[in-house]
N, C-alpha and C positions, 0 to 999 in steps of 0.2 A: 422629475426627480422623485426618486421612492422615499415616504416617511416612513417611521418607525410606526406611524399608526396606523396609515394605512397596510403596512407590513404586518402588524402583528392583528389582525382582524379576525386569522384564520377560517375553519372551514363554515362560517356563517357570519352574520352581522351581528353578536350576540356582544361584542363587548361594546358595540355603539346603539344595543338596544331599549339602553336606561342609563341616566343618570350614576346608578350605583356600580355600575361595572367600570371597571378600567383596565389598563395597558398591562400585561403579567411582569413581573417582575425582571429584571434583565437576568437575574442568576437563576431563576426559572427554566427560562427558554435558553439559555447555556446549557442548561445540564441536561434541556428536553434535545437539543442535538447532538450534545455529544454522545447519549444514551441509545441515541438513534443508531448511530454512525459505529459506535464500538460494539454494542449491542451485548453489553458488560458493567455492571453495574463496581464494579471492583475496577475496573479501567477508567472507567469514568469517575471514580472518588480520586484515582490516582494525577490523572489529567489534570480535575480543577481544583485538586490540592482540598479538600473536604472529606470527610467519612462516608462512607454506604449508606448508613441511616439517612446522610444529610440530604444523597441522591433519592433515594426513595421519597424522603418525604418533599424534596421539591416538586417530584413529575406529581407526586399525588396533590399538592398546591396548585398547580397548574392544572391539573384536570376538575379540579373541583372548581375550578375559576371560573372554565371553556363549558365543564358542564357535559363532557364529552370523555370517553378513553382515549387516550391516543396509543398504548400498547395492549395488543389482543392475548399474547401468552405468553409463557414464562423464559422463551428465547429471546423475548425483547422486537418481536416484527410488530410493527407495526398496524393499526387500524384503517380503515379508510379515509376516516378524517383524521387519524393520524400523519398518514402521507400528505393530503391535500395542506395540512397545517405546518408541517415541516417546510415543505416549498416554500412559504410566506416566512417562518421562522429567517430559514436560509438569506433571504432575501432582502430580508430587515437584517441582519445581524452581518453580511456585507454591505449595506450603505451605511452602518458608522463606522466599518473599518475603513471605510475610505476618508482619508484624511484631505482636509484640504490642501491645495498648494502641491500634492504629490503626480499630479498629472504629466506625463510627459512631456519631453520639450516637442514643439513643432515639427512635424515632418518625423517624426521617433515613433515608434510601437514599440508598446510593450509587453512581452508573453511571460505569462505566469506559468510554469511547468512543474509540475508535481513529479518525483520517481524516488522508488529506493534507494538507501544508500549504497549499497554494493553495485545497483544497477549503473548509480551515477560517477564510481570512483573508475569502474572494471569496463565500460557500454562508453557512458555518453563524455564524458570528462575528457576524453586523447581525443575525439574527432570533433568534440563541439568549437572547435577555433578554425574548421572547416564554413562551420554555420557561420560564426561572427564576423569571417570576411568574404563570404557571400552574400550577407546581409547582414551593412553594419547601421543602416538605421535602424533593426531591431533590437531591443535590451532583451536579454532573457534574465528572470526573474525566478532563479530555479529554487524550489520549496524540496526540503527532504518529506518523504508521509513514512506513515507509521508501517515499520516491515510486519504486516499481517496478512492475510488474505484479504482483499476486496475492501482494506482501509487506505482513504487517503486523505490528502487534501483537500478542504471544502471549496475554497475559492479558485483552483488553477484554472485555466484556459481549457490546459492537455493535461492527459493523468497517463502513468506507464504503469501498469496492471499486471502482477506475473501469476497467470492464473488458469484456467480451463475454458474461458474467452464466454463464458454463458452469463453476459451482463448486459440485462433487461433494460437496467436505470438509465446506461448512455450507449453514444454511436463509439464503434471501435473497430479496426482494422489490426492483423496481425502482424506483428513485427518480426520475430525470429524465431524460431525452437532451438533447441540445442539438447545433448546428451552429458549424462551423470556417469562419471565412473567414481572408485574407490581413492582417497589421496591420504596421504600419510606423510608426517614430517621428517627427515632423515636419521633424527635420533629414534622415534618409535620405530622405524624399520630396523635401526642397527638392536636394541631393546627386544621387540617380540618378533622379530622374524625368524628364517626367510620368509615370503608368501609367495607362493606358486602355484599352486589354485586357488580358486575362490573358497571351497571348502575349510582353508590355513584359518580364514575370519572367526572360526569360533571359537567363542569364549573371549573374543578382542573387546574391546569396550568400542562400539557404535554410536556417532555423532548423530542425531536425530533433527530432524526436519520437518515441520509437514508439507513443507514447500515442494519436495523431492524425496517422498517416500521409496524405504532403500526395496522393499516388495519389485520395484520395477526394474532394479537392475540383478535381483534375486532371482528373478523370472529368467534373466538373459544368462546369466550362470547357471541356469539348470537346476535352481536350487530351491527345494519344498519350502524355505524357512518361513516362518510369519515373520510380519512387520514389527519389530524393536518393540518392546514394550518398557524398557529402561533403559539408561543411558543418560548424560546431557542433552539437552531438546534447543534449539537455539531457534529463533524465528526472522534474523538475519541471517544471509548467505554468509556475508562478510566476517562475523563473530563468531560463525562457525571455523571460518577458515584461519579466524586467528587461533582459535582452541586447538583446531588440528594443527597447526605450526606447534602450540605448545606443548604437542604431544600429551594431549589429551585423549587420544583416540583418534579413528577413521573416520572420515568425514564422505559422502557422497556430494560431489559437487558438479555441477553443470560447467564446462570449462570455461562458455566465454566470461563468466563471473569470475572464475578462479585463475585465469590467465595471468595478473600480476604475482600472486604468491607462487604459481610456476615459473615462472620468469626468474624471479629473484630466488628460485633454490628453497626456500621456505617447505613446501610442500611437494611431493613428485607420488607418480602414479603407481599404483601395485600391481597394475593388474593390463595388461593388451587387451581389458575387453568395455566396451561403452555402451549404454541404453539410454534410447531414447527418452527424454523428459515426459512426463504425462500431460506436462504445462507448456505454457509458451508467453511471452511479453507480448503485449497487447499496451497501443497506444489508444486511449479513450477519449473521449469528451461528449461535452451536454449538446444539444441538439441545435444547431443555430450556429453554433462554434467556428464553422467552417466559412459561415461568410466573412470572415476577417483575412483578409490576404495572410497578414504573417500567422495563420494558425494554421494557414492550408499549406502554404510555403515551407513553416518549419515539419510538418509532419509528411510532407513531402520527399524532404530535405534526413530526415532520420529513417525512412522504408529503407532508402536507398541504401544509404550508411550504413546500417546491419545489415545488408544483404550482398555490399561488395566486397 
């Protein structure tokens, strides 16, 4: 069983190398991972509910502890023993989250699943009762992570990643692609329409994303413009799509995300024309992952699912 002391050692023996050293502080090493992981120092005051100054000056506590940097420049990446020290961070700061008494009952697995929320409401949510009674001795323990680029959940099993698939840190197989056209809610069509080329979009107010930059379906309309530089910016799908229901403007959406707000009439297309996403969902995990039956199983079990 891993301690907190042997966990928090990091990239040398320097805090068991004297008497005078000891263990970093636990609100320390919080702020040295989530600093890590958002790579936002504003994100990270926001998270553990403290000020920017407070974040600052903890990592700088904690390096002056280790005796070491653990961030090399001003994007927040990380050093070499910054990475080496995170792992053991990481490692320590999941064995108190486990509680005691919370282990599964006998014969039960339990998968921890990290995804967006749009992913989970629009993707996994109608067919995961496929999963539960193909295998009901597993619990799924579904975690929402944060809708950004390449942020998630620290502890899951699996992580669902909507991204450009070029992730160094863990093993990943791709799940689905899909294509972005224009949607708009019935009143903003009756309001600024007709639209009947692409070219109608200007001067429309444009729902922004960086998830699904509109440049790629600008491209497939033939169309010179640059990429949005104003507008609302949303960094979920979903919140996007409820803006565009309120008639806040055009939204670019990938449809298998948007398929409930078409369904239910909220949102309908402008346009007979689709481009390809530049991204794709990607199912992830840490290295090792796989030797757990229910982690190969369920990631088995979801290829197939987006793909039928």
């Amino acid at each position: 069983m891993v301690t907190i002391t042997s966990t928090v050692t990091g990239s040398a023996a320097a805090l068991h190398s004297g008497g005078a050293r000891r263990i970093p502080p636990i609100q320390c090493l919080l702020t040295f991972e989530a600093l890590a992981r958002l790579r936002s120092v504003t994100q990270t005051a926001e998270e553990l509910c403290v000020t920017p100054s407070a974040v600052s000056h903890r990592v700088k506590q904690l390096e002056q502890l280790l005796g070491t940097r653990l961030f090399g420049r001003a994007d927040f990446s990380l050093t070499t023993d910054g990475i080496a020290y995170l792992a053991h961070v990481r490692e320590g700061l999941g064995a108190l989250q486990r509680f005691p008494g919370t282990a599964a009952a006998p014969g039960r697995r339990r998968l921890k699943l990290a995804v967006t929320p749009t992913f989970a409401r629009s993707i996994l949510i109608p067919r995961l009762r496929q999963f539960t009674e193909a295998y009901p001795e597993i619990d799924i323990a579904l975690q929402v992570s944060i809708p950004l680029l390449d942020v998630i959940a620290e502890d899951a099993d699996l992580m669902v990643r909507f991204g450009t698939g070029h992730y160094a840190d863990v093993e990943h197989i791709e799940l689905a692609r899909d294509t972005v056209t224009p949607l708009a809610s019935p009143a903003f069509l009756r309001e600024n329409g007709p639209f009947e080329r692409p070219e109608d979009l200007e001067g429309q107010p444009l729902l922004r994303s960086p998830l699904d930059p509109w440049r790629t379906w600008f491209a497939a309309a033939g169309l010179s413009w640059p990429e949005p530089g104003e507008g609302s910016q949303f960094n979920d799908v979903g919140l996007m799509c409820d803006a565009a229901a309120a008639s806040m403007g055009v939204a670019l959406i990938r449809h298998k995300l948007g398929l409930p707000w078409l369904e239910n009439g909220s949102l309908v297309r402008l346009f007979d024309l689709d481009a390809p996403s530049p991204h794709a969902h990607y199912l992830c995990w840490e290295t090792g992952t796989m030797d757990r039956w229910e982690c190969a199983a369920f990631a088995e079990w979801l290829r197939k699912a987006m793909n039928s």
